[in-house]
MIDONU-719907 format. One line per field, with one value per residue (C-alpha): x negated, z, y; residue in one letter. Coordinates in steps of 0.001 Angstrom, whole numbers. Layout:
N
x: [X|...]
z: [Z|...]
y: [Y|...]
type: [a|...]
***
This chain:
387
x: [-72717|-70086|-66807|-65422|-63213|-63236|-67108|-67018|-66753|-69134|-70736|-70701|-73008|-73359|-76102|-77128|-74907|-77512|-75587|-76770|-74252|-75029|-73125|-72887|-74166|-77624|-77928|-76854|-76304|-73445|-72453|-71605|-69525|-65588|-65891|-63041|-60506|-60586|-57544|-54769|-52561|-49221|-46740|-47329|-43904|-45147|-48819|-50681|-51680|-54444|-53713|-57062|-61111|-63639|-66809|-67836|-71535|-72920|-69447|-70182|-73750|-76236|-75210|-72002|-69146|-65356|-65282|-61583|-60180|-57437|-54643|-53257|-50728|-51788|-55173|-57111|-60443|-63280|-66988|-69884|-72509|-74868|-73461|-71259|-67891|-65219|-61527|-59435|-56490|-53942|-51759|-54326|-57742|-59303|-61902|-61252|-65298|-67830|-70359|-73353|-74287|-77427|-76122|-76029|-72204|-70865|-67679|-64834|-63019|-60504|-58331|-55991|-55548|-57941|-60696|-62242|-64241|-66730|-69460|-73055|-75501|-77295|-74592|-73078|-69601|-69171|-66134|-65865|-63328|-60876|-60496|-64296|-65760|-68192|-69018|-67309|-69494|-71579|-72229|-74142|-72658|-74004|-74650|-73200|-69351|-67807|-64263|-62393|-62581|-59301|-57536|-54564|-55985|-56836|-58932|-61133|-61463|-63699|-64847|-68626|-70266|-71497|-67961|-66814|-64259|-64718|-63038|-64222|-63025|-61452|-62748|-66527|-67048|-67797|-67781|-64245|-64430|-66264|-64265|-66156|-65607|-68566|-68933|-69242|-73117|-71749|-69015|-68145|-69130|-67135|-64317|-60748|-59890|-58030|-54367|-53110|-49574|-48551|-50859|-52099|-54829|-54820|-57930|-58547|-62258|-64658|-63649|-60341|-58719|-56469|-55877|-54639|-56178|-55043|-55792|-56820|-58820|-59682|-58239|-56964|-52868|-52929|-55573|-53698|-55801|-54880|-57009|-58385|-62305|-61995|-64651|-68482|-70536|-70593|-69465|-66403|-65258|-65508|-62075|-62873|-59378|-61430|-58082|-56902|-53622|-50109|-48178|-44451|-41672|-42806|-44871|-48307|-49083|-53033|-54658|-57317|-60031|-59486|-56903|-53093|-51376|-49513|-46766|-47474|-45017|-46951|-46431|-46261|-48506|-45681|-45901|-43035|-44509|-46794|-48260|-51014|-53011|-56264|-57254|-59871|-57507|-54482|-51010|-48061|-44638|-41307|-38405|-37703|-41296|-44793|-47345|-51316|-54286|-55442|-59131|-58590|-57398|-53929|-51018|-48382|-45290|-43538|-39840|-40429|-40407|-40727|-42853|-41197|-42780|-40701|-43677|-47118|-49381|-52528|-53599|-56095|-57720|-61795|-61609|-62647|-59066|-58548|-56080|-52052|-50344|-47218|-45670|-41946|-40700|-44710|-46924|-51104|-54362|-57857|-60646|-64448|-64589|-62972|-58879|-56066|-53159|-49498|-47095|-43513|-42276|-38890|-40909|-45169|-45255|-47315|-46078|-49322|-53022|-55660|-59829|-60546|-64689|-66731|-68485|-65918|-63298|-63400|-61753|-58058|-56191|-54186|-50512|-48060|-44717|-45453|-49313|-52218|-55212|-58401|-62419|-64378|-67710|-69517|-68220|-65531|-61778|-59044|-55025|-52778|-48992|-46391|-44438]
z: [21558|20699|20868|19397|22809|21322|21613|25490|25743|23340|20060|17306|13930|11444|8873|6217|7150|10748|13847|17141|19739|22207|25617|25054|28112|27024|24784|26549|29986|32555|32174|28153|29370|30866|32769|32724|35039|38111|39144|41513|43694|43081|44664|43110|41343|40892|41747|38882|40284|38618|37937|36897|35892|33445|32689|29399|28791|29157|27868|25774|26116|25699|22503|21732|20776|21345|20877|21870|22447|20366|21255|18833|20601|24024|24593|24287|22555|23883|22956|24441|22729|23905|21968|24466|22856|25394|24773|27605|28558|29272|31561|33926|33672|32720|30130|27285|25825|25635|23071|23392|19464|20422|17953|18633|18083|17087|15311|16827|17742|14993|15750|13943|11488|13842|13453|15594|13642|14962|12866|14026|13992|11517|9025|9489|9753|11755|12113|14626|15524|17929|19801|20009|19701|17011|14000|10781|8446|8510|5523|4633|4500|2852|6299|10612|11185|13418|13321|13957|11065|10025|8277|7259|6745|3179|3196|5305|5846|7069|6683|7094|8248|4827|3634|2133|2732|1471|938|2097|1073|4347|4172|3784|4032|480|-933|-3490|-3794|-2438|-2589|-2296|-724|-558|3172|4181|5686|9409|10657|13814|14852|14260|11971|12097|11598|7708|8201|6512|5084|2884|-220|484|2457|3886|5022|6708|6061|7124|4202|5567|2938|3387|635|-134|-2308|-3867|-1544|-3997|-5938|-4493|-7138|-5945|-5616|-3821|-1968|-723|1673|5876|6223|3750|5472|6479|7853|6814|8681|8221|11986|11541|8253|10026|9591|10212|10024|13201|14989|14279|11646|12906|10596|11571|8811|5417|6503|7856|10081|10075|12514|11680|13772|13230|10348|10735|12328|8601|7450|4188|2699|2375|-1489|-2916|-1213|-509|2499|4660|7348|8473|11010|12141|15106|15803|17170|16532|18245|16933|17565|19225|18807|21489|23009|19503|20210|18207|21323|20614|22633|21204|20841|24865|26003|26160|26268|23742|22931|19326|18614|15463|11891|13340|14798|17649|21194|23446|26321|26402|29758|30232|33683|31830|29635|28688|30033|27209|26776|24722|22550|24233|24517|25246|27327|28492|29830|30235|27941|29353|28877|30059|30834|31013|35148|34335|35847|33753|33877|33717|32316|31843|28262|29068|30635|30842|34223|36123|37262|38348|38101|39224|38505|36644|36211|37593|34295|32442|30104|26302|24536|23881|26557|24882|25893|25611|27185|30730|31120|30260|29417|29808|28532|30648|29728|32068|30799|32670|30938|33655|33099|34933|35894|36149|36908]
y: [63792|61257|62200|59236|57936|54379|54434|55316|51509|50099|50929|47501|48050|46030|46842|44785|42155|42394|43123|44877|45352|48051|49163|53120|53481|52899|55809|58105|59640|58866|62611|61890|59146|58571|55787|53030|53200|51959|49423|50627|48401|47323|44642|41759|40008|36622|34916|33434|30077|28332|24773|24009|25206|23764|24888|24782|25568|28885|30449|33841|33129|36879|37817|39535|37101|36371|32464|31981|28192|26582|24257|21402|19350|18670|19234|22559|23142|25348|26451|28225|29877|26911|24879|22724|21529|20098|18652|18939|17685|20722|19186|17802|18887|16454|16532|13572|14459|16623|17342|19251|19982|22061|24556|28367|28744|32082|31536|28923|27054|26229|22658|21386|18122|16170|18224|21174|23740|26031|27947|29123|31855|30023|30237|26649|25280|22327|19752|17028|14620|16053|12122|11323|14743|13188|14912|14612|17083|19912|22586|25436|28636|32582|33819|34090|33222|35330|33623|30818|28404|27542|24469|22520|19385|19822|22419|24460|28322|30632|34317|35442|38501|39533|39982|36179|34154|30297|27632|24070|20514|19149|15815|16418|19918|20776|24248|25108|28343|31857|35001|38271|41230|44357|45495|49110|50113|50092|48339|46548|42907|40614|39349|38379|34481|33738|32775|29849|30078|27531|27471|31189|32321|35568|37616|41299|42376|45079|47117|47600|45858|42815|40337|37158|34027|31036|27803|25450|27514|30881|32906|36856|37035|40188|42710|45927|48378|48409|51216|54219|55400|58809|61225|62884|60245|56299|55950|58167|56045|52112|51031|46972|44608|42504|41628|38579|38506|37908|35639|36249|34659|36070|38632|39358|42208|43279|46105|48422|50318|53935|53263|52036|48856|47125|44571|43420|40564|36871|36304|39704|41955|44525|47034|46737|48385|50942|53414|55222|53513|52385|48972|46053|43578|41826|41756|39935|40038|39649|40874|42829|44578|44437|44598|46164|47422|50330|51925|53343|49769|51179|48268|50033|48233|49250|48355|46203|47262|51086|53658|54337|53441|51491|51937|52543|51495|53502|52355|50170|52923|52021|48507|46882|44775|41718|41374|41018|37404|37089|34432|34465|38141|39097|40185|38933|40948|40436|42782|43449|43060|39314|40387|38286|41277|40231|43344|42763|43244|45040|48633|47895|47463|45617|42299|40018|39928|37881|37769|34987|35402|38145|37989|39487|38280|38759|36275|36265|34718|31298|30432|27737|27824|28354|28549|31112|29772|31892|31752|33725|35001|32939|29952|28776|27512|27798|27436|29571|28864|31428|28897]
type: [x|x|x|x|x|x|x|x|x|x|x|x|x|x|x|x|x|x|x|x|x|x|x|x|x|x|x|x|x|x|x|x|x|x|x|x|x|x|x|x|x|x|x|x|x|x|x|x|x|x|x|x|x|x|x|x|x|x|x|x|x|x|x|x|x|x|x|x|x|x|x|x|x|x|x|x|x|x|x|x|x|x|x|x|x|x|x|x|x|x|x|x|x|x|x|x|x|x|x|x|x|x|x|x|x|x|x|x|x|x|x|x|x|x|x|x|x|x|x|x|x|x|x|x|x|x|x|x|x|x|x|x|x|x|x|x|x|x|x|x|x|x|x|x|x|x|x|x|x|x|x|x|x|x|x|x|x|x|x|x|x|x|x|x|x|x|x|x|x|x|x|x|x|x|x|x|x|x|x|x|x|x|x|x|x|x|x|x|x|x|x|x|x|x|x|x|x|x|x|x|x|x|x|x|x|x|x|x|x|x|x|x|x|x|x|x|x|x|x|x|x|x|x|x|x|x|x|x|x|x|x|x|x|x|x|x|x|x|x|x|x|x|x|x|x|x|x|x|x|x|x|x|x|x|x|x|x|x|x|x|x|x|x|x|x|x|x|x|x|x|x|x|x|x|x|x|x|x|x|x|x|x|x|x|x|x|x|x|x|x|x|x|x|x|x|x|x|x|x|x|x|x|x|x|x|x|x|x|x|x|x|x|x|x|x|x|x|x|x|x|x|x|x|x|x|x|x|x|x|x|x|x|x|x|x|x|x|x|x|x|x|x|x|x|x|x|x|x|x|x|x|x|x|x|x|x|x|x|x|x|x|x|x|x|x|x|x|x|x|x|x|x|x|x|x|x|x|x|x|x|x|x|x|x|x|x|x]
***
């Protein structure tokens, strides 16, 4: 049986650029199984109150997918799987439009530069206008987008599930550029979002390489390896860079399932920093600490630039985390049973936690100064005060 304890959760394959997503549970008995842990109380410290709930489509939708909103100034962006677009106002609620694109979206959203970007199990990328919700352009793409299209208003970028990223003219969705990458035979679903940073793009892939192209023209400035495959059988040697990339001054840090957590400066390629850990989520950064969920779903702070573990919460083990955001002195994490968990950054503790949708939670939670936005699977977008 599988011993593997990051597969008591879920098993992801990817073969021939097809993906099949497959709760372990399925193949095998509850014996072969640890089961997530169960929740335990604690005295609150604060209440997240929810200042407001929109529902947006059928959310998640019945295949596997993480489509995450995005905030540009001061409205926030969400998809469902349905195809439903909404703007809403963050302050208030209120939804400014709604677009129903009758488009099976699997990659999004992406807003910035008046545009939101979403791609679609039919290997699309779409852009409308972020004050109408119309649409700008559509274009053809090599296959499914997995990812958040990103742009900075002169160009567009996205990564596909057969290993490309590509470049796309901003103003009418025309193709620059293609960069390549080859893609192990199994790997998990899904792909990290590209990072913008100044002229450079910066990608993980599958492969567990990261790497780093020319904007204008998609030409290779640096590719250095996150993760080195490891292991007799293709399962033991997936090693996917799937968490999104932190971008923090000059240099980006990249995660790796079953590999290392890296810091690799923006224009050179250089490692700065490294160490062994395994996670398909990305990474946040306060108090002087680099914040992950592991394989397990463990919360583990790291005291930057080092290896060493300031605290590590396991109360959460097997359930199926999201990736940590944090948001003044707390650091927020969702789970598969829908519950928005509040830790404190100084010790791991729990501070709040409240179920957002009984239908689970996995797309990262989104913050701004004082409020925690959440997608839950079922389709509903609620903001949360701590306040």
């Amino acid at each position: 049986m599988l011993a593997n304890a990051a597969l008591a959760a879920v098993i992801l394959l990817t073969q021939s650029a097809c993906s099949i997503f497959q709760p372990i549970a399925n193949l095998f008995g509850d014996d072969d199984v640890e089961r997530p842990a169960e929740l335990q109380d604690f005295t609150q410290e604060l209440r997240l109150n929810r200042r407001w709930s929109v529902k947006v489509g059928n959310g998640q939708g019945r295949y596997y997918s993480q489509l995450t909103p995005a905030i540009d100034r001061e409205f926030i962006y969400a998809a469902s799987a349905d195809g439903t677009v909404v703007a809403v106002n963050r302050s208030n609620g209120n939804v400014v439009w709604r677009a129903r694109t009758n488009k099976d979206i699997s990659g999004g959203v992406g807003a910035a530069a008046g545009m939101v970007l979403f791609g679609t199990r039919e290997a699309e990328v779409i852009a409308l206008d972020q004050i109408s919700g119309r649409e700008l352009w559509s274009a053809a793409v090599s296959s499914e987008v997995l990812s958040a299209p990103q742009t900075n208003g002169n160009i567009v970028v996205l990564q596909t599930v057969d290993g490309k990223l590509i470049g796309l003219e901003a103003a009418s969705g025309q193709r620059r550029w293609i960069y390549e990458t080859t893609i192990p035979a199994l790997t998990l679903r899904g792909s990290s979002k590209p990072v913008l940073a100044g002229n450079t793009v910066i990608a993980g892939f599958s492969n567990g390489m990261i790497a780093a192209v020319n904007a204008a023209n998609g030409f290779l400035l640096w590719e250095e390896r996150v993760a080195i495959p490891q292991g007799r059988y293709d399962i033991e040697r997936v090693i996917d860079v799937d968490g999104d990339l932190l971008l923090s001054g000059n240099t980006v840090f990249a995660s790796s399932y079953q590999g290392n957590l890296m810091g690799f400066d923006v224009q050179t390629g250089r490692i700065v920093w490294g160490m062994e850990a395994s996670s398909y989520h990305g990474l946040a950064q306060g108090f002087g600490n680099m914040y992950y969920t592991n394989d397990k779903s463990h919360v583990i702070a790291l005291r930057n630039n080092s290896d060493q573990v300031v605290w590590e919460n396991a109360d959460l083990r097997l359930r199926s985390l999201t990736a940590p955001r944090t948001i003044t002195n707390y650091v927020a994490v969702a789970d598969f049973e829908g519950y928005l968990h509040l830790l404190s950054q100084v010790d791991g503790h729990f501070v709040s936690r409240v179920r957002v949708d009984r239908g689970g939670i996995r797309a990262n939670p989104v913050t701004d100064a004082d409020t925690i936005y959440v997608f839950g699977n079922k389709g509903q977008l609620s903001a949360y005060s701590i306040r």
